[in-house]
Predicted model as a PDB file, atoms N, CA, C, CB and O in Angstrom, pLDDT in the B-factor column:
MODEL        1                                                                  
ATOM      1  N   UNK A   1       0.845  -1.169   0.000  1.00 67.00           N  
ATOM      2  CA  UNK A   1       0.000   0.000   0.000  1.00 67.00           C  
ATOM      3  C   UNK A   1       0.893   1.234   0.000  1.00 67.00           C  
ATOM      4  CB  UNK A   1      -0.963  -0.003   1.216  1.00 67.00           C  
ATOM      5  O   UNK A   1       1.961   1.129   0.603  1.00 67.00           O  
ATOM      6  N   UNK A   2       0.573   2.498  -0.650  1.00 84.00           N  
ATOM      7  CA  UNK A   2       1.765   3.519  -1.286  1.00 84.00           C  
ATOM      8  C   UNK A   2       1.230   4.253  -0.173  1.00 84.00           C  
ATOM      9  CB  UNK A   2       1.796   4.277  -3.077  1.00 84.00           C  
ATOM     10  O   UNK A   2       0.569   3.868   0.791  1.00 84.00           O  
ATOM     11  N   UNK A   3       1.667   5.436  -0.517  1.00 89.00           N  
ATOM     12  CA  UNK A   3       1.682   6.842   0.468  1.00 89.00           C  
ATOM     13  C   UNK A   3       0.220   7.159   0.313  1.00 89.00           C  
ATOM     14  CB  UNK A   3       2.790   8.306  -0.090  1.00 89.00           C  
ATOM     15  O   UNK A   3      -0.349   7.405   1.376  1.00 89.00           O  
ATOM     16  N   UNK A   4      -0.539   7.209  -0.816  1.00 92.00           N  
ATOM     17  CA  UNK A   4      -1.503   8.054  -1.116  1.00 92.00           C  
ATOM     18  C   UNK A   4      -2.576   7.135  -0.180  1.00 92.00           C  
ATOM     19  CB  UNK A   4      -1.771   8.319  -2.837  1.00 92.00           C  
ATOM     20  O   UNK A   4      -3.454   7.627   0.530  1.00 92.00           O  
ATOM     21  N   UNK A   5      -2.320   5.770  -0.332  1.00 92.00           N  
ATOM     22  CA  UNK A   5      -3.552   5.102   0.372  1.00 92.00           C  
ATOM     23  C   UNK A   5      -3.548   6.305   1.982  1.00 92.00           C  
ATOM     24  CB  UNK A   5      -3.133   2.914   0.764  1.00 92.00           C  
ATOM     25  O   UNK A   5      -4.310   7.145   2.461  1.00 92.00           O  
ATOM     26  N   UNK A   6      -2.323   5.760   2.286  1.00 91.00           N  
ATOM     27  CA  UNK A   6      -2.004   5.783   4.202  1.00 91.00           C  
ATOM     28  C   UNK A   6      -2.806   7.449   3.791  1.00 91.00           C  
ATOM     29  CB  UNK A   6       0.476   5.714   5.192  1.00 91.00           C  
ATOM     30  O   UNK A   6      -3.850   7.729   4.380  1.00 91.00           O  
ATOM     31  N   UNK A   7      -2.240   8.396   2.818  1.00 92.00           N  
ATOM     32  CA  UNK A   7      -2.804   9.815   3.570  1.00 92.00           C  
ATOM     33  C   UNK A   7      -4.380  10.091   3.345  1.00 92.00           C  
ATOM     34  CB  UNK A   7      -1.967  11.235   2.906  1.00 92.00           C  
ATOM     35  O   UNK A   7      -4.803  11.107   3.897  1.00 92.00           O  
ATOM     36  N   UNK A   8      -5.458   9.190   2.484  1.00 91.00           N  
ATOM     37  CA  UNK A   8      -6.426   9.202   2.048  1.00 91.00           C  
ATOM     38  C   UNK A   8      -7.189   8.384   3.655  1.00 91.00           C  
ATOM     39  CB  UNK A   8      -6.367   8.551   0.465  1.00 91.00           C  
ATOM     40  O   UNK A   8      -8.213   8.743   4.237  1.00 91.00           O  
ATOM     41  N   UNK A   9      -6.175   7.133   4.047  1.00 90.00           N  
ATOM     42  CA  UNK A   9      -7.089   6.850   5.149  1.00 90.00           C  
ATOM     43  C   UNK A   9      -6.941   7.762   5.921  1.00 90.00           C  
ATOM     44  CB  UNK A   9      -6.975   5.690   5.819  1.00 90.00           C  
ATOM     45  O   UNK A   9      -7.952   8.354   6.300  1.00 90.00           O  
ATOM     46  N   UNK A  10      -5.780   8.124   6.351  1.00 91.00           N  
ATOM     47  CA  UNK A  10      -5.853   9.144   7.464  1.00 91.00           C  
ATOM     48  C   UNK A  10      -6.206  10.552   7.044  1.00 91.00           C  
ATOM     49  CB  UNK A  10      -4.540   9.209   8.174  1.00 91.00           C  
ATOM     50  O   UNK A  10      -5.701  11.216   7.949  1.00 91.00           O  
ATOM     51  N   UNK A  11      -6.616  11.162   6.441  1.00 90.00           N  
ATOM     52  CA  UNK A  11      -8.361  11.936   6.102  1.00 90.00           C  
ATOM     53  C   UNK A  11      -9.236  11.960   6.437  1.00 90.00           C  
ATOM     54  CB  UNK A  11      -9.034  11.850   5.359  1.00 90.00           C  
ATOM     55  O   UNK A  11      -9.874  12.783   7.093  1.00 90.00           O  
ATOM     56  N   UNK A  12      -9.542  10.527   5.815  1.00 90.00           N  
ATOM     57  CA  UNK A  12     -10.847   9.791   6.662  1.00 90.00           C  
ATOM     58  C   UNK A  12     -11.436   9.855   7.865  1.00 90.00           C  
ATOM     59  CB  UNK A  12     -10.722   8.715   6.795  1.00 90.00           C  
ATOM     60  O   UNK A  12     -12.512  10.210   8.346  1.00 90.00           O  
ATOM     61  N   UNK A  13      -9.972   9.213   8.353  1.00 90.00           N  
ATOM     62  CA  UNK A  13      -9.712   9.177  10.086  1.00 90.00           C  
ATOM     63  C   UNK A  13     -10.413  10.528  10.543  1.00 90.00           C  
ATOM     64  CB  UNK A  13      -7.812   9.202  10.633  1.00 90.00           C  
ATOM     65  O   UNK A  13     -11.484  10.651  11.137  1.00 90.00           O  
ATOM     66  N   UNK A  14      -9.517  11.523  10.104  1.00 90.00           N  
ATOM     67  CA  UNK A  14      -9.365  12.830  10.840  1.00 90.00           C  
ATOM     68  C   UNK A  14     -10.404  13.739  10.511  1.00 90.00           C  
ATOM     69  CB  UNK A  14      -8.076  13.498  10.564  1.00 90.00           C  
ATOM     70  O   UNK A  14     -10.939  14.494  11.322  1.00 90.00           O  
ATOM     71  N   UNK A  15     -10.691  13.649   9.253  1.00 88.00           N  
ATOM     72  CA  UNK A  15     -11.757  14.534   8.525  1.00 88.00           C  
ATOM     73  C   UNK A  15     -13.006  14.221   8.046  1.00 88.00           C  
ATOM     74  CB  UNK A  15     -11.307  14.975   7.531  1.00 88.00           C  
ATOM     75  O   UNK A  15     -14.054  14.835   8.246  1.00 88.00           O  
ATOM     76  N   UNK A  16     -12.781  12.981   7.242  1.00 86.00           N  
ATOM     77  CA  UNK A  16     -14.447  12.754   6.183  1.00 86.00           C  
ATOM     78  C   UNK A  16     -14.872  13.699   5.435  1.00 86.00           C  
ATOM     79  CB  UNK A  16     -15.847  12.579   6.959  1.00 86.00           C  
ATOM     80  O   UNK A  16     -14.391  14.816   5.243  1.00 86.00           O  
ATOM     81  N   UNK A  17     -16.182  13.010   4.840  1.00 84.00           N  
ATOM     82  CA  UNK A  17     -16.730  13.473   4.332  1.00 84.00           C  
ATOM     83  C   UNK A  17     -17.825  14.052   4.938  1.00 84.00           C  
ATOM     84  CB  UNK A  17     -16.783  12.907   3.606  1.00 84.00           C  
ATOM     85  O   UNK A  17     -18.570  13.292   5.557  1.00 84.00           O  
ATOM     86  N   UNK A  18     -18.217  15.791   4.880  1.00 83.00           N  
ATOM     87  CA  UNK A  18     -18.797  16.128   5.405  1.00 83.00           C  
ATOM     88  C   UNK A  18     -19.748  17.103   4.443  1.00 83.00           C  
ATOM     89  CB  UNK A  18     -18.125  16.409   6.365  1.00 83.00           C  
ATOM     90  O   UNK A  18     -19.443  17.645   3.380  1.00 83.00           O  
ATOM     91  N   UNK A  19     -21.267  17.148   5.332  1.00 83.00           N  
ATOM     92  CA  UNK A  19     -22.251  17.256   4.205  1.00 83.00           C  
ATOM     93  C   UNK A  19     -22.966  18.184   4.717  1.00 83.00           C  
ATOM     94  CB  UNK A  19     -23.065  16.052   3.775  1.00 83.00           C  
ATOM     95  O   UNK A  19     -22.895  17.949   5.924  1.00 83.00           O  
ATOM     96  N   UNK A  20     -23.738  19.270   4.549  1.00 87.00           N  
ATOM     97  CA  UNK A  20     -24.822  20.479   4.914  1.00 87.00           C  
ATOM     98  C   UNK A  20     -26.349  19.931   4.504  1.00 87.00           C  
ATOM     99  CB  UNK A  20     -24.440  22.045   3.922  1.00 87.00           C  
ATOM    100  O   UNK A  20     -27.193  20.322   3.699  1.00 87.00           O  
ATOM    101  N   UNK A  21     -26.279  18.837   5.457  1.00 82.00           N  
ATOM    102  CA  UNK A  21     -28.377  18.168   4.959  1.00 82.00           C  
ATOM    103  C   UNK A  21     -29.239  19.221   5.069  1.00 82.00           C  
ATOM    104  CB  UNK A  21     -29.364  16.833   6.239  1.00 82.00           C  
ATOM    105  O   UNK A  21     -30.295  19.267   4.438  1.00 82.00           O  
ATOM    106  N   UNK A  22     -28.841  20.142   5.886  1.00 88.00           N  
ATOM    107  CA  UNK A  22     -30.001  21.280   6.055  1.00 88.00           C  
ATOM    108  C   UNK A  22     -30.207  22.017   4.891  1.00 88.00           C  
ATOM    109  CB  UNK A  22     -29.705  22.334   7.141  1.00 88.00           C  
ATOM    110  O   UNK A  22     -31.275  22.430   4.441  1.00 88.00           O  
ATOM    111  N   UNK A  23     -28.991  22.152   4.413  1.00 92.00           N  
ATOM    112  CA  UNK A  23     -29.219  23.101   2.783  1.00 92.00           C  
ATOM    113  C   UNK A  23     -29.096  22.234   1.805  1.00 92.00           C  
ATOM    114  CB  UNK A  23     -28.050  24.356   2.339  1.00 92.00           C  
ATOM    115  O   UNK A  23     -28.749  22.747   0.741  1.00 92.00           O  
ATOM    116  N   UNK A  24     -29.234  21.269   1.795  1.00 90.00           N  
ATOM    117  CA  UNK A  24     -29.407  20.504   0.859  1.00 90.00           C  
ATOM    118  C   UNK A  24     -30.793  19.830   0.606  1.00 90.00           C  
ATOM    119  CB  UNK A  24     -28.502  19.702   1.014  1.00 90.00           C  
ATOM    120  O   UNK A  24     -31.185  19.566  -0.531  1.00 90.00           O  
ATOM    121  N   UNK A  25     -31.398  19.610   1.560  1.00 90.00           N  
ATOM    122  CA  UNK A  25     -33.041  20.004   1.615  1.00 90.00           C  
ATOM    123  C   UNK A  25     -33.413  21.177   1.305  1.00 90.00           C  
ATOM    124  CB  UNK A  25     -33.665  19.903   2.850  1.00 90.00           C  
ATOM    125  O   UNK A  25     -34.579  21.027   0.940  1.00 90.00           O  
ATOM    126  N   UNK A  26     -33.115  22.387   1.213  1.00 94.00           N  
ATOM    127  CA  UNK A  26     -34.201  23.640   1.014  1.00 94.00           C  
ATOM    128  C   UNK A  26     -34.555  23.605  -0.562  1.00 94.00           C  
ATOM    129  CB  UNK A  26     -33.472  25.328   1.474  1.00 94.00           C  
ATOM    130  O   UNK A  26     -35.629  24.011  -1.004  1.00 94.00           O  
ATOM    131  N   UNK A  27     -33.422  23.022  -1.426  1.00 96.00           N  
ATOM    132  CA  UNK A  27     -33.998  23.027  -2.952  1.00 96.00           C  
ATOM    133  C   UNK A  27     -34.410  21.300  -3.364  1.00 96.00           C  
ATOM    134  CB  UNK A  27     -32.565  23.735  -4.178  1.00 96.00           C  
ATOM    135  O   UNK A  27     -34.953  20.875  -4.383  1.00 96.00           O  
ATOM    136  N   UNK A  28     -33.949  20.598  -2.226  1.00 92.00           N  
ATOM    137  CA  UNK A  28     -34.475  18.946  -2.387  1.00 92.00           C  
ATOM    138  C   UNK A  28     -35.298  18.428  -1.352  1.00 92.00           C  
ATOM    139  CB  UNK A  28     -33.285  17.893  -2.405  1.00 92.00           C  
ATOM    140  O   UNK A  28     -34.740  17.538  -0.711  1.00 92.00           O  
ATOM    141  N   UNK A  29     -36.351  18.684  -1.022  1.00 93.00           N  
ATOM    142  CA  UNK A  29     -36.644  18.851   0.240  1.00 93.00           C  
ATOM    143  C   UNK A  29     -37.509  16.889   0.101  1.00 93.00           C  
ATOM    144  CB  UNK A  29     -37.771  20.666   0.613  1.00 93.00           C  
ATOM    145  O   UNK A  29     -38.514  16.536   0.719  1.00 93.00           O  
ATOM    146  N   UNK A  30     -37.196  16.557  -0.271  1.00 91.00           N  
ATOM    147  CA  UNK A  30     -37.867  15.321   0.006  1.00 91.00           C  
ATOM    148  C   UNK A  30     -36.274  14.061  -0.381  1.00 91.00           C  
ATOM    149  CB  UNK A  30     -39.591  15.195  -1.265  1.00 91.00           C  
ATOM    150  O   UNK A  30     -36.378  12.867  -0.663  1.00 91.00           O  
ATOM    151  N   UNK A  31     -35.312  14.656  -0.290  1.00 89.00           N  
ATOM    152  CA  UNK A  31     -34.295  13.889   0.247  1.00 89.00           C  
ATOM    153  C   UNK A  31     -34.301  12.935   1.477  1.00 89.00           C  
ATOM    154  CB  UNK A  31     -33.463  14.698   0.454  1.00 89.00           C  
ATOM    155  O   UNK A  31     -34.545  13.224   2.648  1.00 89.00           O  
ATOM    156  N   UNK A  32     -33.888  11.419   0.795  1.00 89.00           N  
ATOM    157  CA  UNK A  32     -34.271  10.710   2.062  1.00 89.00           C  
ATOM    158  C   UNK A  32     -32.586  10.598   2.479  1.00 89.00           C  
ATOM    159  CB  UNK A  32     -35.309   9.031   1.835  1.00 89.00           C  
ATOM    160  O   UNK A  32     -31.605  10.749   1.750  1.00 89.00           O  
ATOM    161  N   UNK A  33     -32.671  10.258   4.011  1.00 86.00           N  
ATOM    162  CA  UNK A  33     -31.231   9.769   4.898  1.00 86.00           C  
ATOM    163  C   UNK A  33     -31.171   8.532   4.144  1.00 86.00           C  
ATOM    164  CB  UNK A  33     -31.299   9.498   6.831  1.00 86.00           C  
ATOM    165  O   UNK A  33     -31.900   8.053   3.275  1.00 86.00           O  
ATOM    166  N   UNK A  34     -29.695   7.993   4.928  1.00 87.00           N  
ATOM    167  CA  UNK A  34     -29.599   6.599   4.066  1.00 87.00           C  
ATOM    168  C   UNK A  34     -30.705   5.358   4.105  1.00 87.00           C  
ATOM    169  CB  UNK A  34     -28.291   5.925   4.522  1.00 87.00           C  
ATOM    170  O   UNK A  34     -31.215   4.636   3.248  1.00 87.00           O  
ATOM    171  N   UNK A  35     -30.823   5.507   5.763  1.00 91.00           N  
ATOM    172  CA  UNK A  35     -31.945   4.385   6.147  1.00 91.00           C  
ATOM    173  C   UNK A  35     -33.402   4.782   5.476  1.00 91.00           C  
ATOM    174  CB  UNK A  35     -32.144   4.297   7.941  1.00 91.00           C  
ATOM    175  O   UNK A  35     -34.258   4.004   5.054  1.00 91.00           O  
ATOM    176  N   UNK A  36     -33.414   5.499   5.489  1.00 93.00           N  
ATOM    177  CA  UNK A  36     -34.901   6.130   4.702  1.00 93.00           C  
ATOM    178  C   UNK A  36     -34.747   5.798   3.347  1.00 93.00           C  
ATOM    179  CB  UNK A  36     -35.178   7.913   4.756  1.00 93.00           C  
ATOM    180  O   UNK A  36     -35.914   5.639   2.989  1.00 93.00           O  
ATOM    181  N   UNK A  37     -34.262   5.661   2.687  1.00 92.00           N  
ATOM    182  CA  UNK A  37     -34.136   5.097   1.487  1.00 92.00           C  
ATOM    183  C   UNK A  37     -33.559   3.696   1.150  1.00 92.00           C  
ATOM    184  CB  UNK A  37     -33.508   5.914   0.900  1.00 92.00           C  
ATOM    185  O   UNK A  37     -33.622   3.228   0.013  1.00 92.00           O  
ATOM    186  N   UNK A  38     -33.125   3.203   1.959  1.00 94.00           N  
ATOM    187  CA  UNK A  38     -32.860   1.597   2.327  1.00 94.00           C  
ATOM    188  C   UNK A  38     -34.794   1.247   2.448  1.00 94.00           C  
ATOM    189  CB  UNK A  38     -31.625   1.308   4.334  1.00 94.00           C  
ATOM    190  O   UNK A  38     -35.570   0.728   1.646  1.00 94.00           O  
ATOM    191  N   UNK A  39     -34.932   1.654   3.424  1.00 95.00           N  
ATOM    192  CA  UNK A  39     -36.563   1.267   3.563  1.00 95.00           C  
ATOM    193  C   UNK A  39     -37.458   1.387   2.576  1.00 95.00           C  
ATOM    194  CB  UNK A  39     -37.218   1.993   4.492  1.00 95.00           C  
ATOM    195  O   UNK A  39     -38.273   0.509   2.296  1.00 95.00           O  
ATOM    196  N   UNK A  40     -37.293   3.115   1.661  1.00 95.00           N  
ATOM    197  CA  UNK A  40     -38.335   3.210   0.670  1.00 95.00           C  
ATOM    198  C   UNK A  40     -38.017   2.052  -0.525  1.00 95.00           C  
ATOM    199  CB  UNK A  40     -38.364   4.797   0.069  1.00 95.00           C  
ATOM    200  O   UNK A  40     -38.742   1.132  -0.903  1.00 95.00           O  
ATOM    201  N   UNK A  41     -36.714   2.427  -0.960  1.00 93.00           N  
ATOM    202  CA  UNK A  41     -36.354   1.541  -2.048  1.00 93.00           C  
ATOM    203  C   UNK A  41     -34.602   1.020  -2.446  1.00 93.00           C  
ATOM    204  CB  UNK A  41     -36.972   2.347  -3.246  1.00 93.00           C  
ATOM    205  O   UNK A  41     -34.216   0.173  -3.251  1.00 93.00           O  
ATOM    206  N   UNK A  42     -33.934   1.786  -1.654  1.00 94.00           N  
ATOM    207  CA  UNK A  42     -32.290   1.228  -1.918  1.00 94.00           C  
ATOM    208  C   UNK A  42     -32.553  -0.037  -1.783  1.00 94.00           C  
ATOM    209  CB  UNK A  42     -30.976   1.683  -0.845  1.00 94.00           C  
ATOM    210  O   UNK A  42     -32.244  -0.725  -2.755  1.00 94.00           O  
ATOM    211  N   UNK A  43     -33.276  -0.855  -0.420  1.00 95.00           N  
ATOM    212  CA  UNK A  43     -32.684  -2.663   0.324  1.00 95.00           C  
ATOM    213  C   UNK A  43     -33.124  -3.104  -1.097  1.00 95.00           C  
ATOM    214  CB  UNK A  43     -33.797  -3.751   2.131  1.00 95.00           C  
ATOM    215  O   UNK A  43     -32.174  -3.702  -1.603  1.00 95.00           O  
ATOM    216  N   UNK A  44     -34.590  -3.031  -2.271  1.00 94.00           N  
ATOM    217  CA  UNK A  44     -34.594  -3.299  -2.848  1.00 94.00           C  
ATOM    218  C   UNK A  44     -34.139  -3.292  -4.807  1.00 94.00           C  
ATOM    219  CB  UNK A  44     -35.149  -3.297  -2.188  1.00 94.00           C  
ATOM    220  O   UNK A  44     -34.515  -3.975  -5.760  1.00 94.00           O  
ATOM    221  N   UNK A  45     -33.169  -2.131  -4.641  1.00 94.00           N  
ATOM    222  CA  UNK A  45     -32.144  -1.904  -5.774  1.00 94.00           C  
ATOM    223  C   UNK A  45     -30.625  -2.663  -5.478  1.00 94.00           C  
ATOM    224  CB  UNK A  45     -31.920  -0.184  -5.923  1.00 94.00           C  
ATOM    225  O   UNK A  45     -29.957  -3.280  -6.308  1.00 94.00           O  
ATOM    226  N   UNK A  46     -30.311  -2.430  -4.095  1.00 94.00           N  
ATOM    227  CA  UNK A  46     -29.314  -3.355  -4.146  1.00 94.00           C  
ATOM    228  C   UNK A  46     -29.552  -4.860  -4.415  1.00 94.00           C  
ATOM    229  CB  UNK A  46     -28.718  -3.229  -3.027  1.00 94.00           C  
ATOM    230  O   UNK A  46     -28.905  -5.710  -5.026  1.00 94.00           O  
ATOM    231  N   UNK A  47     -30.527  -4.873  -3.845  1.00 94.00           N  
ATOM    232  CA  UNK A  47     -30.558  -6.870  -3.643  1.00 94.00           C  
ATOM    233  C   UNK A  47     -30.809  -7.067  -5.121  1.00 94.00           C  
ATOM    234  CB  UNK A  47     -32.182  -7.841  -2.441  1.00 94.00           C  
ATOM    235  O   UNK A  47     -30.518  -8.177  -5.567  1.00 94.00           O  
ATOM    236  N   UNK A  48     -31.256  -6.250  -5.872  1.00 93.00           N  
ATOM    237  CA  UNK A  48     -31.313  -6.293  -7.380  1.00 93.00           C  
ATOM    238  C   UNK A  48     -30.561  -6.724  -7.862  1.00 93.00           C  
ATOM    239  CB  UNK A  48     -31.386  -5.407  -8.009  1.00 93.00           C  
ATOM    240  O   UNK A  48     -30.553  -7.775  -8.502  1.00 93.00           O  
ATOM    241  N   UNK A  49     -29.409  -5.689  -7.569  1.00 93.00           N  
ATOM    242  CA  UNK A  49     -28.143  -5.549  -8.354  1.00 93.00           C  
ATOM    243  C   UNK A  49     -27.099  -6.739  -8.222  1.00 93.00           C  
ATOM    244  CB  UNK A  49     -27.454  -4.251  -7.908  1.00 93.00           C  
ATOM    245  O   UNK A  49     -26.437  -7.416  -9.008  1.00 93.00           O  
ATOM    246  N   UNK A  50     -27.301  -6.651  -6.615  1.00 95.00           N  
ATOM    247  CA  UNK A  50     -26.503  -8.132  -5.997  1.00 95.00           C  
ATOM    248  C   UNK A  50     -26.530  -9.222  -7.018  1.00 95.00           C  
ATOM    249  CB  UNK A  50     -27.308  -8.849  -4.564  1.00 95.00           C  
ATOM    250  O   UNK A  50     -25.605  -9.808  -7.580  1.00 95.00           O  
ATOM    251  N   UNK A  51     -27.682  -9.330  -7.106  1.00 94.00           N  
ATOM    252  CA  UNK A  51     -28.438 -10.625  -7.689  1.00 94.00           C  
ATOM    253  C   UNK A  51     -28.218 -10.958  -9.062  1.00 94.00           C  
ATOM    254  CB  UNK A  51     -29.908 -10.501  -7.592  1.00 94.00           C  
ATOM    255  O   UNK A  51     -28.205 -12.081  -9.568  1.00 94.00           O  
ATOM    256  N   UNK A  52     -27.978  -9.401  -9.817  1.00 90.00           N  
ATOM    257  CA  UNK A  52     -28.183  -9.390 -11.272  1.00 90.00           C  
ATOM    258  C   UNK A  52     -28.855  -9.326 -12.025  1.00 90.00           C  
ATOM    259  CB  UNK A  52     -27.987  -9.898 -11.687  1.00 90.00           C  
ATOM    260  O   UNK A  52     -28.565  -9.540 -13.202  1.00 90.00           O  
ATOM    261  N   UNK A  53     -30.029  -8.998 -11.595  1.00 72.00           N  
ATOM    262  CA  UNK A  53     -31.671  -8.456 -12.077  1.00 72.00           C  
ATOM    263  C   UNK A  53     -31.706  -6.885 -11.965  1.00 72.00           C  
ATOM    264  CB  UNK A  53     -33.062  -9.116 -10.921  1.00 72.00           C  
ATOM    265  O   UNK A  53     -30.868  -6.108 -11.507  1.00 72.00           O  
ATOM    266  N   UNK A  54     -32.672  -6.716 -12.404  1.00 64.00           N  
ATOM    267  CA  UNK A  54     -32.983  -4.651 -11.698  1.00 64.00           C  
ATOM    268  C   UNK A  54     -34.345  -4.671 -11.039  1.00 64.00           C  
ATOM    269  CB  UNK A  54     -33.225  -3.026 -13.294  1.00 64.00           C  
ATOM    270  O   UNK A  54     -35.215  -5.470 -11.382  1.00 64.00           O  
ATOM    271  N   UNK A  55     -34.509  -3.764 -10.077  1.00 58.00           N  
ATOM    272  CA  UNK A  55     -35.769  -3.674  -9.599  1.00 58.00           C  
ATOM    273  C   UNK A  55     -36.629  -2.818 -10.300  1.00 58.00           C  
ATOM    274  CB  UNK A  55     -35.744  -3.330  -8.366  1.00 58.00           C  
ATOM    275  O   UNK A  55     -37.821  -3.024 -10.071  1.00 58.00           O  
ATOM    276  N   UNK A  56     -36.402  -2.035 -10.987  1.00 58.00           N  
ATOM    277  CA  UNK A  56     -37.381  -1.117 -11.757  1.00 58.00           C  
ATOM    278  C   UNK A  56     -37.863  -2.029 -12.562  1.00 58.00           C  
ATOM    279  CB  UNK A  56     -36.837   0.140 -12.537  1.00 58.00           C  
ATOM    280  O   UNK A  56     -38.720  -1.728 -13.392  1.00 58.00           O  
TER     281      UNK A  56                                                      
ENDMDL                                                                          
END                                                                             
């Protein structure tokens, strides 16, 4: 593993990825969280995909 991995994890570590949900709802306002969309319809696009079918 090179340099770039070690300084990309330790980013991660230290920083992430970080997101403004509040303003990102005011022009998308029916944005679901992750679990909220696991429930509406992600559990069933992944298991799709898993599988090798599509759910649509």
């Amino acid at each position: 593993m090179g340099g770039d991995f070690a300084y990309a994890n330790e980013w991660l570590d230290e920083r992430g990825y970080r997101a403004d949900v509040a303003a990102t709802r005011r022009p998308h306002p029916g944005l679901l969280d992750p679990r909220a969309w696991l429930a509406a319809t992600g559990a069933a696009l992944v298991t799709a995909y898993l599988s090798g079918g599509s759910a649509r």
